[in-house]
N, C-alpha and C positions, 0 to 999 in steps of 0.2 A: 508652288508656294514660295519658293526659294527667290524663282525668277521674278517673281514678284516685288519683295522685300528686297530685291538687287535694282528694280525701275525705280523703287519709290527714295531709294539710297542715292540714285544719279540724277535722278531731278532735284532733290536737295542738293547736292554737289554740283551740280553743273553751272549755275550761278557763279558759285564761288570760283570755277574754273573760271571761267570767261572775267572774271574781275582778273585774278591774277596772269592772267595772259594766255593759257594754256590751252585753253581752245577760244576758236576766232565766235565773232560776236555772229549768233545766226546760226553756228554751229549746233547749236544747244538740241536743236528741234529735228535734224536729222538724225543725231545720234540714238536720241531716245527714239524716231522710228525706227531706225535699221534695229535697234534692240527690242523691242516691243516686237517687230514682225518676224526675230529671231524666236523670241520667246514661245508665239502660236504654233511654229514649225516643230519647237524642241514638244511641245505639248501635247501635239499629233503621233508624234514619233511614239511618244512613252504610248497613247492610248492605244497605239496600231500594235506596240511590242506588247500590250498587257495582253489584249484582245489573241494575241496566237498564240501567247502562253495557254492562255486559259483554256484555249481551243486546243493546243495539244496534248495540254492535262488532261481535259475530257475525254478524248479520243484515247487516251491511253491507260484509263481508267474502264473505260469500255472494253475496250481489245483484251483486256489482262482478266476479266469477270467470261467474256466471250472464250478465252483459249482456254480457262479451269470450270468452264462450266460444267461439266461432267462429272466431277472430283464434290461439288456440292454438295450433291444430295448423298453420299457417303459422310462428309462431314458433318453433316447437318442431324446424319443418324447417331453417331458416336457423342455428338456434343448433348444431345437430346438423353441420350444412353446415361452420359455421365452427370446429368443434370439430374434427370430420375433416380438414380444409385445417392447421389448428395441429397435426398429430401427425402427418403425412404419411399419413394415411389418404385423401385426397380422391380417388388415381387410382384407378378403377372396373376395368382391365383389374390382370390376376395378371401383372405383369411386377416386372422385378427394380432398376427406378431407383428415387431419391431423388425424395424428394417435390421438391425443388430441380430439377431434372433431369424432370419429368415435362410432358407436353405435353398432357394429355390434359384 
């Protein structure tokens, strides 16, 4: 987007150079391609460096779920444990007290 907004800045400019002397007449049309086929290059790059970010986010998101996997289903039982105990579900016997009131 940037490089963009920076082509469309030197094609209006570049006129003006060439009036004031500052680049040669003819000049105008090379510079804007060396920068244009700058541009696709820099725009490759970013999508190649997003693309192995994201691929090594994943892969390390995987690996880290892979190496506690074990550790899960303990957690899973305490969270479940203290989920029950918070809604008055914790007493195991079908009686009719409040989780406040329960001994069990």
């Amino acid at each position: 987007m940037r490089d963009q907004k920076y082509i469309q800045r030197l094609t209006r400019d570049l006129p003006q150079w060439v009036e004031r002397g500052w680049v040669q007449r003819g000049a105008e049309q090379n510079i804007l391609a060396y920068v244009e086929s700058q541009h696709s290059s820099n725009e490759r790059m970013i999508i190649a460096l997003t693309l192995m970010g994201v691929l090594l986010l994943g892969s390390g998101v995987i690996t880290f779920f892979a190496a506690h996997w074990a550790g899960y289903e303990q957690a899973g039982q305490a969270a479940g444990a203290v989920w029950r105990h918070e809604h008055g579900l914790h007493c195991r016997r079908n009686c009719c007290h409040t989780a406040a009131t329960c001994r069990a």
